[in-house]
N, C-alpha and C positions, 0 to 999 in steps of 0.2 A: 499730567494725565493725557491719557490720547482720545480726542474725543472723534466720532461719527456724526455726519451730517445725515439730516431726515429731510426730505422735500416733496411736498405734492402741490400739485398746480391746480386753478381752477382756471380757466380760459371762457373767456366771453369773446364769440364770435357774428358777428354783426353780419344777416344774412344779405346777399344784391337781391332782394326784393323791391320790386320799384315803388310799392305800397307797403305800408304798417302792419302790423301783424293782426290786428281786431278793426283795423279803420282802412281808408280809401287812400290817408294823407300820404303827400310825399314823403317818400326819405331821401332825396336827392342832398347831396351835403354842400354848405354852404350859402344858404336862402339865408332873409335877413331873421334875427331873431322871432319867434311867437306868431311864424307865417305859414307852418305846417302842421298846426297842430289843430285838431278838431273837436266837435265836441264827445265824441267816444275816448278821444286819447285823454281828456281833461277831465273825463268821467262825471260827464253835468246831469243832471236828472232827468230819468227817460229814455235817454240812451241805451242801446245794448249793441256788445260785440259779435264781430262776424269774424272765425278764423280765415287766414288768407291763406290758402290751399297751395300755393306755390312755398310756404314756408315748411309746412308740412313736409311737400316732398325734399325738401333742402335738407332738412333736419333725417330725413331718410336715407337722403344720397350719403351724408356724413357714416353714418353706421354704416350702410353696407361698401363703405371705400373702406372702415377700416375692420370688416367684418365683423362689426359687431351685432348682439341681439337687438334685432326692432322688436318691439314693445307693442302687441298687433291693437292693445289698447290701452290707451293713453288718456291720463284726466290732467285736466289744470285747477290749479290751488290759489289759493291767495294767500302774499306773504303781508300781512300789517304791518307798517311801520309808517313815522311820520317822519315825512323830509319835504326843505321846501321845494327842492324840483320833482316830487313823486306828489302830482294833484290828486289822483284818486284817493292815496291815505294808504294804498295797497298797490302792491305788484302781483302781476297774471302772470304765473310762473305754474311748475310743474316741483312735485316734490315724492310721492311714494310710489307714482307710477311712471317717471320720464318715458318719452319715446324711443330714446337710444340705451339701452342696456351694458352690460361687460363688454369691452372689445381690449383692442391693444394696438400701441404703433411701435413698432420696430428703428432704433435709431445708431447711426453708425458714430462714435466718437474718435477724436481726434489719431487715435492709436489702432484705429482699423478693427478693434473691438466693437462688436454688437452689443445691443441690451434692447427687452422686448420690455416696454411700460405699459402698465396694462389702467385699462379705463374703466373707472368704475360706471360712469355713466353718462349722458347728454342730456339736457333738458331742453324744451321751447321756455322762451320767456318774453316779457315787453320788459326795453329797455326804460331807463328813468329820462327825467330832460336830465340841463347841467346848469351847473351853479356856475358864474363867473363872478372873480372876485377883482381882477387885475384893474379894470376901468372905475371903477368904484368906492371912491374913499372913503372907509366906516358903513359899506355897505354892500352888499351881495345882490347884483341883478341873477335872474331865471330865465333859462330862454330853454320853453319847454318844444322846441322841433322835433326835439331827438325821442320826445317821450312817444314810447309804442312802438319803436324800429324793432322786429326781430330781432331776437340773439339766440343763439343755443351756446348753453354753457355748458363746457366738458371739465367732466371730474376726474381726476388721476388717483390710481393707490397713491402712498407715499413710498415710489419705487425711484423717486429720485437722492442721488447722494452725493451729489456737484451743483458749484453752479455752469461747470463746462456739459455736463450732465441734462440741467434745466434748461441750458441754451440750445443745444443741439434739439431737442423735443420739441420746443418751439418753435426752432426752424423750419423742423420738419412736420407738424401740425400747419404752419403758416403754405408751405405746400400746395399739403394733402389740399384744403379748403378753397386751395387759390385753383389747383388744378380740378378739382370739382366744379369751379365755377359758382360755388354758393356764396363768395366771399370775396372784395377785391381786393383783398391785404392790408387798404392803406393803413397801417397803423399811427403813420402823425395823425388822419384824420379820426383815430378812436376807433377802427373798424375789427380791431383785434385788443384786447386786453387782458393783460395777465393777473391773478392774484395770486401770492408766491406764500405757501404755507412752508415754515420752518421751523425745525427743531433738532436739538443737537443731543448726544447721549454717549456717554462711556464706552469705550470701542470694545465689543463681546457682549454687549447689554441688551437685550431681548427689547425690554419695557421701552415704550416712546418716550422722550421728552416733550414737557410742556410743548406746543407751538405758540407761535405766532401769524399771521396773518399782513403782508405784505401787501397793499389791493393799488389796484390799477397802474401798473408799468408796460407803458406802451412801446417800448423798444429791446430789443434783446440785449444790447449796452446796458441800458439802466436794471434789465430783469440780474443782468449778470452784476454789476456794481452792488444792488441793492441785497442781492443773497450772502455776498462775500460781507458788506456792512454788518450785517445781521447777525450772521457766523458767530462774528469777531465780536460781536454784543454782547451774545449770548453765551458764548465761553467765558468773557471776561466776566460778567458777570457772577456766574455758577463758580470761578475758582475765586472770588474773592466772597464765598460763602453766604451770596444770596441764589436768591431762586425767580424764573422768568413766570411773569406774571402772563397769563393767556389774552393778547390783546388785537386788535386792529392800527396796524402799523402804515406810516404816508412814507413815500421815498420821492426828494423833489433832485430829480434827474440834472438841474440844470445846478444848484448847487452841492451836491454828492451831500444833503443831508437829510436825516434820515425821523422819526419823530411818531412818539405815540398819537393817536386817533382817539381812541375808545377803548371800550372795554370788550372783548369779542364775546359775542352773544350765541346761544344754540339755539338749537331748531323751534324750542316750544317758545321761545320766547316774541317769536314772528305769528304764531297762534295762527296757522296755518288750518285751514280748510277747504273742501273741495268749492270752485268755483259757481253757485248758483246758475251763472247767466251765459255757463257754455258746457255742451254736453259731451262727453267722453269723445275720444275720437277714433274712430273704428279702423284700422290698415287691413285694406282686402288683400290674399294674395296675388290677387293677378296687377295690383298696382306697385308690389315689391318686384315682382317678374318684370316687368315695363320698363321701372326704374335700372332695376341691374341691368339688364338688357343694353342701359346708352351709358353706364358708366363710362367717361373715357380712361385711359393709360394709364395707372397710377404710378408716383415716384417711382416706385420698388421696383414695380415691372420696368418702367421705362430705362431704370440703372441697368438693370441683367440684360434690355436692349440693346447699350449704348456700348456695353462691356461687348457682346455680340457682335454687333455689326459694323461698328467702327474700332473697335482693337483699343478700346480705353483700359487705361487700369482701375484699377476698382476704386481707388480714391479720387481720381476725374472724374470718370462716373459717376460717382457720387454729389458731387458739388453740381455740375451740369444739370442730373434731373434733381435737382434741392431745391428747383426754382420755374415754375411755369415758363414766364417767359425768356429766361435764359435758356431752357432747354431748347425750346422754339428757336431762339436767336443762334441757338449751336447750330442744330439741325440744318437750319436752311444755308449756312454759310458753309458748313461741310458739305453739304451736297452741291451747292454749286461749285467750290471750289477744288472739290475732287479731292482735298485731301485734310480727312480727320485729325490725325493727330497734331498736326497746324495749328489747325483752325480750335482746336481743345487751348492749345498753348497758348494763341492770343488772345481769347474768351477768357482762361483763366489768367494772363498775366495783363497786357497791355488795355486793353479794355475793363479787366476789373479795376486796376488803377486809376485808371482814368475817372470812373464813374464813382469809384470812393472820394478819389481829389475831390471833384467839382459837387460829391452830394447828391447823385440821381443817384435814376436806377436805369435798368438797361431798356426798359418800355422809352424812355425819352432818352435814350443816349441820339448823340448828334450823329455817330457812325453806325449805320443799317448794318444786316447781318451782309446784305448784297455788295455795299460799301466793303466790307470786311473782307466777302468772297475776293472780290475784285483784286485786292491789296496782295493776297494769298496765292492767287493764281502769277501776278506779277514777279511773286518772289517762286513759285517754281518753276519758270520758265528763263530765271537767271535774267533777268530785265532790269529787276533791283537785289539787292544784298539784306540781309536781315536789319544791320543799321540804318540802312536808307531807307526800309521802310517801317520803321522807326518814326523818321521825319514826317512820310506821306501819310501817317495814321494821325500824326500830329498837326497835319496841315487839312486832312479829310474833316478830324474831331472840328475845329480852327474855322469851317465853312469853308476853306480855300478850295473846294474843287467837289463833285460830286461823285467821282470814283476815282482809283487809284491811278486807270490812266491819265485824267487830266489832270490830275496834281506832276505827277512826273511829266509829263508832257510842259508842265508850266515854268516850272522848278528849274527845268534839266536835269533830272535828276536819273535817266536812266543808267546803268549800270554799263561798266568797258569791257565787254570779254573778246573786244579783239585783241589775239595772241602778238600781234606785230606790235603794237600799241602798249602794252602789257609789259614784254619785253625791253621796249627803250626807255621806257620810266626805270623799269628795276637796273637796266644799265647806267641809267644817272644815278640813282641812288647807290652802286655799288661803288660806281667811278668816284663819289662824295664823298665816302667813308671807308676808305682804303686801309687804315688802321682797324675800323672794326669787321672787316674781310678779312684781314690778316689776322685778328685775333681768333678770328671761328674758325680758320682752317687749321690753326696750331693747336685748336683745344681738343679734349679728347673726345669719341663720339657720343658718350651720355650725355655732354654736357652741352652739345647744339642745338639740342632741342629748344631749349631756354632761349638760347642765343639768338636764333633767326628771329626773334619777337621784334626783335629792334628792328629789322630789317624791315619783317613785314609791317612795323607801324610808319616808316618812314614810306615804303609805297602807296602803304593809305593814302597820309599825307599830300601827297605828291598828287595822287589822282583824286582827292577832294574828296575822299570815302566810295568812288563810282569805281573805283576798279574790285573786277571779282573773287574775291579772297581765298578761294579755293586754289585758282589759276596761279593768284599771288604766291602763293605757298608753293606751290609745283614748280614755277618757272624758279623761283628765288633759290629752293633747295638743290634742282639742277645743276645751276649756274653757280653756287658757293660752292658745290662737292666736286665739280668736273676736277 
């Protein structure tokens, strides 16, 4: 049987608020355990909450980046349930009125194909603390810091039907939020997290299948490994004539294994009501005006820029703006270096390697975009050769030097394009292999093209990679055809 995949996402997005969402505490990440939390976030008696107005707008900025309907009035709910990192016994969440409404994000896959996923909605919420269990033998410490940080949690149809599908979205979510400036991505630190609804159904089959409930994958690796585990569960299952039970599923990233939680629960069962101790929240228009008004660049636009004004194809384009700081990190090094589509090519080849090897990102790569200019410019003024600098991006990465000049300058590694010099290498080199000159000139002419390879690898050689291989080819074919 040919089955269809079902996929909708829920996304918890942890806002850069430098305060809590109902309290004053930090959310700076990283403090020692049960040193940020207060007595509003802990919910002790007497207290009462005060929304933090800057989350407000964050949760605004989101909608109108992805044009969706803002919500001009918004109430907060309480979710009940008992957990020991949730102290109040409830979560200050949003449920029949969110602030952010229908929208959609637009995402490009692999195959240059579009698809528009449309959002069912955003909500404000206070996050819970966390449970750690790893230091703790036969016991669970609580380190409630985290309790109170804004999130807005965004709901998808279930318009997704890959996991190269669910990856791409959250790519591109990861973005939007980063380029908004509401969000700082980190996802190792929990600042993003996915909950991956899945179900599978007979290919031409209207009705859903059961789901399941995937929660917290904070990587797009693990989002992707844990869709495809899932898949394959749940087919297997249904063709050996049982049926998938609706649950709350754990995926642990580091061992690819995968394990029921619970039993997934609906809406009444959180007995849900409007929040007593905070009052609807009013959005005037002239503070939707204000806001839209400093939106900056978004992805979309900035791709149809880049296609524009530096002559990208639409697939560079696309990866370029898929990323705040890498777009930044293009930008400035093609403009210094005067020439784009270079500068595209080493951003997207030698540099993304780079930073995949060693596990950054490109905010702490060791090679600046200016570093990079530098490097780019060297190589179009024929100083260095594309292998040599190769070396000098490896010796820049390396600390060995601070731009491209002083690494070649150190090295020796500039490039030989004087033509007299050039010359009497390729005349050793011919003088040494008189057999294989003799063999290229008796071959036919399709078939030298091939044949000069040898040649010009042995002038490489010869001149230690520094001679310039344009010239190499010119004088060498000269000199075998006279």
């Amino acid at each position: 049987m040919m089955w269809e995949t079902v996929i909708g996402l829920e996304i918890h997005v942890q806002l850069a608020t430098k305060t809590k969402i109902f309290s004053g505490a930090s959310t700076a990440f990283g403090a020692e355990p049960n040193t940020q939390a207060c007595a509003v976030d802990l919910g002790l008696p007497g207290v009462l909450p005060v929304v933090n107005e800057e989350a407000i707008n964050m949760a605004i900025r989101f909608g109108l980046g992805i044009d969706a309907e803002i919500n001009k009035v918004n109430v907060f709910d309480r979710k009940n349930y008992f957990y020991p990192d949730l102290p109040k016994g409830y979560q200050t969440t949003q449920l029949d009125k969110p602030i952010v409404g229908a929208g959609h994000v637009d995402i490009t896959l692999a195959n240059g194909s579009t698809k528009s996923v449309r959002i069912h909605h955003a909500h404000l919420e206070e996050d819970a603390g966390k449970s750690l269990h790893e230091d703790y033998h036969g016991m669970t410490g609580i380190d409630l810091n985290r309790a109170g940080t804004p999130l807005i949690e965004i709901v998808t149809e279930p318009d997704l039907s890959s996991s190269e599908e669910a990856v791409a979205f959250a790519k591109k979510l990861h973005s939007i939020v980063t380029t908004l400036g509401i969000c700082d991505g980190e996802m190792s630190q929990g600042s993003m997290r996915f909950d991956v609804n899945i179900s599978v159904r007979p290919k031409g089959q209207e009705d859903l299948g059961t789901r399941t409930e995937t929660k917290n994958l904070n990587s797009f690796k693990f989002m992707e490994a844990a869709i495809h585990k899932e898949v394959a569960r749940q087919i297997d299952v249904l063709e050996d004539g049982g049926r998938i039970v609706q649950e709350t599923r754990l995926y642990n990233g580091d061992t690819g294994e995968a394990r029921s939680m619970r039993s997934k629960e609906e809406a009444n069962d959180y007995r849900y009501f409007p929040c007593p101790d905070l009052l609807p929240v009013v959005i005037e228009e002239s503070r939707l005006e204000k806001l839209r008004a400093n939106l900056p660049e978004m992805p979309d636009a900035k791709k149809i820029r880049f296609i524009s004004d530096y002559s990208l194809s639409d697939i560079d384009a696309d990866i370029l703006s898929g990323n705040q700081a890498t777009a930044a990190f293009f930008e400035t090094a093609a403009k210094l270096s005067g020439n784009a589509k270079l500068t595209s090519n080493w951003v997207l080849g030698e540099v993304t390697r780079s930073l995949n090897a060693n596990d950054t990102t490109i905010a702490n790569s060791p090679v600046t975009a200016e570093m990079l200019a530098s490097l780019i410019a060297r190589i179009k003024d024929n100083t260095i050769s594309g292998n040599i600098a190769k070396k000098v991006f490896e010796a820049m990465w390396n600390g060995e030097g601070k731009d491209a000049d002083e690494v070649i300058e150190k090295k020796g590694l500039k490039q030989v394009t004087d033509t007299g010099a050039i010359e009497t290498m390729i005349d050793d080199v011919l003088a040494a292999n008189a057999q294989q000159v003799e063999n290229y000139r008796a071959a036919p002419p399709e078939k030298r093209g091939k044949m000069i390879g040898f040649f010009v690898g042995q002038a490489m050689k010869a001149s230690k990679g520094k001679a310039n291989p344009g010239m190499v080819n010119q004088i060498l074919k000269k000199k075998l055809d006279d």
